[in-house]
C-alpha positions in Angstrom: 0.0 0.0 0.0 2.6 2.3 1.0 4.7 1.6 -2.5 1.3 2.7 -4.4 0.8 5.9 -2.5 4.8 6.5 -2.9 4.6 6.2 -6.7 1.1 8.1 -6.6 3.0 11.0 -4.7 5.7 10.8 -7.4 3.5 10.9 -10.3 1.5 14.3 -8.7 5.4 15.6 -8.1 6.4 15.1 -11.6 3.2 16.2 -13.3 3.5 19.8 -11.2 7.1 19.8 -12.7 6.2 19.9 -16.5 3.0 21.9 -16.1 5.6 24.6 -14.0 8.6 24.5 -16.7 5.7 24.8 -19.2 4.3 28.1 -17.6 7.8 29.6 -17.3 8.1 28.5 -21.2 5.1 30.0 -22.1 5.6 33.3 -20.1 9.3 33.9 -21.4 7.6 33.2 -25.0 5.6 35.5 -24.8 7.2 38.9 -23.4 7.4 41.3 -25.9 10.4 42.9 -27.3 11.1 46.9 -27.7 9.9 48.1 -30.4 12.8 49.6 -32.5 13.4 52.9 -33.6 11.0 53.6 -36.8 9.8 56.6 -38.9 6.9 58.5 -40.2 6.7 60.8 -42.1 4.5 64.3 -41.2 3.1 67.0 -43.5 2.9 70.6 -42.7 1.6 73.1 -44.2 0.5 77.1 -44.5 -0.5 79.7 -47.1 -1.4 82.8 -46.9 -4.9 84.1 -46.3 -4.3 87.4 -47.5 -6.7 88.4 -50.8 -5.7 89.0 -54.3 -2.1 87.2 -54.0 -1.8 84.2 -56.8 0.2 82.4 -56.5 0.3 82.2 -52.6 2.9 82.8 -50.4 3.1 79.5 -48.5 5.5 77.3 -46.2 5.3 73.1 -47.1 7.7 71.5 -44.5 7.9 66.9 -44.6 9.9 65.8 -42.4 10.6 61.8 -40.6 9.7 62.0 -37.4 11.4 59.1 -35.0 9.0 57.0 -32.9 9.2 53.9 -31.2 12.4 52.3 -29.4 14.3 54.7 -26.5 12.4 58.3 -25.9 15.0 59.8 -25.1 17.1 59.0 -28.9 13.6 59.7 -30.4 13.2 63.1 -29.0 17.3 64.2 -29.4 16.3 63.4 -33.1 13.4 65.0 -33.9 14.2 68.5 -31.8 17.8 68.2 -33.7 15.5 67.8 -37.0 13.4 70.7 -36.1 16.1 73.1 -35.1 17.6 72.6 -37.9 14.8 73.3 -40.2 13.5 76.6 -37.9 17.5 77.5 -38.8 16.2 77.6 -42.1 12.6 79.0 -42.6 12.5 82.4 -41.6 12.7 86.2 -42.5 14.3 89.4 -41.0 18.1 89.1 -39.4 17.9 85.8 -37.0 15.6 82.6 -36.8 12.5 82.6 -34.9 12.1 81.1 -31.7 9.1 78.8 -32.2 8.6 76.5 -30.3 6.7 74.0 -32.9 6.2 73.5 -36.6 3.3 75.6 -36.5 4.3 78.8 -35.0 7.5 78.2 -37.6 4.9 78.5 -40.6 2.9 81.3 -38.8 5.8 83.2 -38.3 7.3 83.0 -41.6 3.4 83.6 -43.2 2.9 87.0 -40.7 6.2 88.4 -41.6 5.1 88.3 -45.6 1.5 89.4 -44.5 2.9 92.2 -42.8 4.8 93.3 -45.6 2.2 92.4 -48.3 0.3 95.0 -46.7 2.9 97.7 -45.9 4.0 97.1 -50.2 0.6 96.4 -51.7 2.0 96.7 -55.0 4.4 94.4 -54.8 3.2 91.1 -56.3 6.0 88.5 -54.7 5.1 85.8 -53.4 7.4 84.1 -50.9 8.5 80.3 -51.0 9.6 77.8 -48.0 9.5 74.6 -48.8 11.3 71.5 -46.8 12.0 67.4 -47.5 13.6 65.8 -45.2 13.7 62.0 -45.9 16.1 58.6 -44.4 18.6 58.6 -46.8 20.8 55.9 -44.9 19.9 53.4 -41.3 22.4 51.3 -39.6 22.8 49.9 -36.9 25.4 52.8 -35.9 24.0 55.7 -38.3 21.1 57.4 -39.1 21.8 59.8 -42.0 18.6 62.3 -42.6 19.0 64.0 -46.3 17.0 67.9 -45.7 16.6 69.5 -49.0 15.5 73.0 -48.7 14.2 75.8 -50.7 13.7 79.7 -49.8 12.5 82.5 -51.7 11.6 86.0 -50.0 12.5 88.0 -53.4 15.4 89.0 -55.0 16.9 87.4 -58.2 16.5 84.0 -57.1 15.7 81.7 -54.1 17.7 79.1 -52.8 18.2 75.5 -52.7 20.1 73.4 -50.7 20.8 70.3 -49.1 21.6 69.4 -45.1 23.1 65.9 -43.8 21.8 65.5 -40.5 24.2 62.6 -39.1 22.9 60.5 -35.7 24.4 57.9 -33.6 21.3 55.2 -33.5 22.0 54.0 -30.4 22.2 57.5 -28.5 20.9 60.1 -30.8 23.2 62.0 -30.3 24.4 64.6 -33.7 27.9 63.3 -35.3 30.8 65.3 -35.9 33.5 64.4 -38.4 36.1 63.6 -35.8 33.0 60.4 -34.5 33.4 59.4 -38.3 36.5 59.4 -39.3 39.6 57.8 -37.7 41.7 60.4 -39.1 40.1 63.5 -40.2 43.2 65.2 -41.2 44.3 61.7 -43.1 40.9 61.6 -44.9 41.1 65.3 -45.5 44.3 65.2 -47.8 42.6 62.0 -49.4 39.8 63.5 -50.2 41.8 66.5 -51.9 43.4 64.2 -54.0 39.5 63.1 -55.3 38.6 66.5 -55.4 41.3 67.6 -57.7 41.5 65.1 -59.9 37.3 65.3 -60.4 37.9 68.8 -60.9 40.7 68.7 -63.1 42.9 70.5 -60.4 46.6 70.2 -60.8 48.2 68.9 -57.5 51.1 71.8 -57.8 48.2 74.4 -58.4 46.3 76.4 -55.3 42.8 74.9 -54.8 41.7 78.1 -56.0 43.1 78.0 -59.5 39.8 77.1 -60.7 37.9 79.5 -59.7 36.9 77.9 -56.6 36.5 80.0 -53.1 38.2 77.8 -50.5 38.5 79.9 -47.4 41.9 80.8 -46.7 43.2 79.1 -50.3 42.6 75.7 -48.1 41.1 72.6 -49.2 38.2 71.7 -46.6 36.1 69.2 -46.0 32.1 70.0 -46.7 29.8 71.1 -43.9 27.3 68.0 -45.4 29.0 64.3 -45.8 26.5 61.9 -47.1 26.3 58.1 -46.3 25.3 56.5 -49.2 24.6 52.8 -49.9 27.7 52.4 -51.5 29.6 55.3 -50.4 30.3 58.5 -48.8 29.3 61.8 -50.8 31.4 65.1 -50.1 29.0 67.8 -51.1 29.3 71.1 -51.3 26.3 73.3 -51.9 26.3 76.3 -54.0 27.8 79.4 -52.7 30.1 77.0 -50.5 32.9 76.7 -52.5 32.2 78.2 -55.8 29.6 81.0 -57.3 26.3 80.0 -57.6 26.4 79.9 -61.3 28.7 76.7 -60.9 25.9 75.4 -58.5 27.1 72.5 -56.6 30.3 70.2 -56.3 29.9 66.9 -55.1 32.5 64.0 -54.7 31.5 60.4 -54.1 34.0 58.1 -52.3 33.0 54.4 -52.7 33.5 52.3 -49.2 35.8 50.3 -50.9 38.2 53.4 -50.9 36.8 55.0 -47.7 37.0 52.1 -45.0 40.1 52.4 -44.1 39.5 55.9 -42.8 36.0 55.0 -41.0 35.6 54.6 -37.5 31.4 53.9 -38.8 29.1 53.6 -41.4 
């Protein structure tokens, strides 16, 4: 009697075993992960309200806005974004200090509204328009493209493009030096492309061209793009040459470029 109650009592034991290891199974199975860091895209937009003006004065801003994955590197990117773009669209002597995409547009719309009135007779319209898109996602780099263009009169407006470079994992804005394991190494390297794209003589000044290199000093762009295949050195116009001449761009393929890398 006792050996059947024994093996009775085992059989309960074991049975409260399995149905245990398959709880724990079942609850590690089904914890969810963090959701990574995404994008989506958001539209803005404004126009004038102001009578008789065709076509209108208006402000059109897209831009990827991070969700998803740390709050913290989600927000550094998207106010980094949005500074960048209030650095861009506005009118009078210094940028606005709006605190959102909206009071950006309203403040670049009342500043032509309140010159439409005080001119009347002038029939410019004003342009602002922004696209900022992922050009390039690692697991170490997020690489935003920003392609802008302003008009507010004159001859001509102008158009541009921004390389807004993150570290995924923080957020945090790169500078060359978090890029490159030599920036003065790279530098002279990418000279060398520079020249010999531009048909530069290597015993010439940079400047021989026509070019206007600060200080007669080859220098690296203020944009770098990461692209699937390699880097882009771009200069916008105005940067390094007239604007008649537009931009100058030099691509670097990684194959040429990794051994100055600290990322991509």
């Amino acid at each position: 009697m006792k050996y059947y109650v024994s093996f009775f009592a085992a059989v309960l034991l074991l049975a409260s075993c399995k149905n245990e290891k398959e709880e724990t199974v079942t609850e590690e199975t089904t914890v969810e992960k963090p959701v990574a860091l995404s994008f989506e895209n958001k539209e803005y937009e404004q126009k004038t309200t102001l009578p008789g003006k065709d076509p209108k004065t208006y402000v059109s801003i897209s831009v990827p806005d991070a969700v998803g994955g740390s709050s913290v590197v989600a927000d550094t990117i998207n106010n980094k974004i949005f500074h960048v773009v209030r650095s861009i669209v506005y009118f009078g002597e210094k940028p606005t200090d709006a605190k959102s995409y909206k009071e950006l547009m309203a403040s670049f719309i009342g500043s032509y509204d309140e010159l439409a009135k005080k001119y009347p007779d002038d029939p410019m319209s004003w342009e602002a328009k922004i696209k900022a898109t992922v050009d390039y996602k690692t697991d170490s780099i997020i690489n935003i493209k920003l392609h802008n263009y302003m008009f507010t009169g004159g001859a001509h407006g102008y158009e541009g493009d921004r390389s807004l470079l993150f570290n995924a994992r923080t957020g945090r804005s790169l500078v060359y030096s978090d890029i490159f394991k030599d920036e003065k190494a790279f530098t002279a390297f990418a000279e060398k492309k520079f020249r010999a794209k531009y048909k530069i003589p290597a015993g010439k000044p940079i400047n021989a061209t026509g070019l206007m290199f600060e200080g007669e000093k080859f220098a690296l762009p203020q944009n770098i793009f990461f692209k699937e295949n390699g880097i882009l050195l771009y200069y916008n116009a105005y940067e390094v040459a007239a604007y008649a001449e537009q931009q100058k761009e030099v691509m670097i393929p990684y194959s040429e470029a990794d051994a100055f890398l600290k990322m991509k």
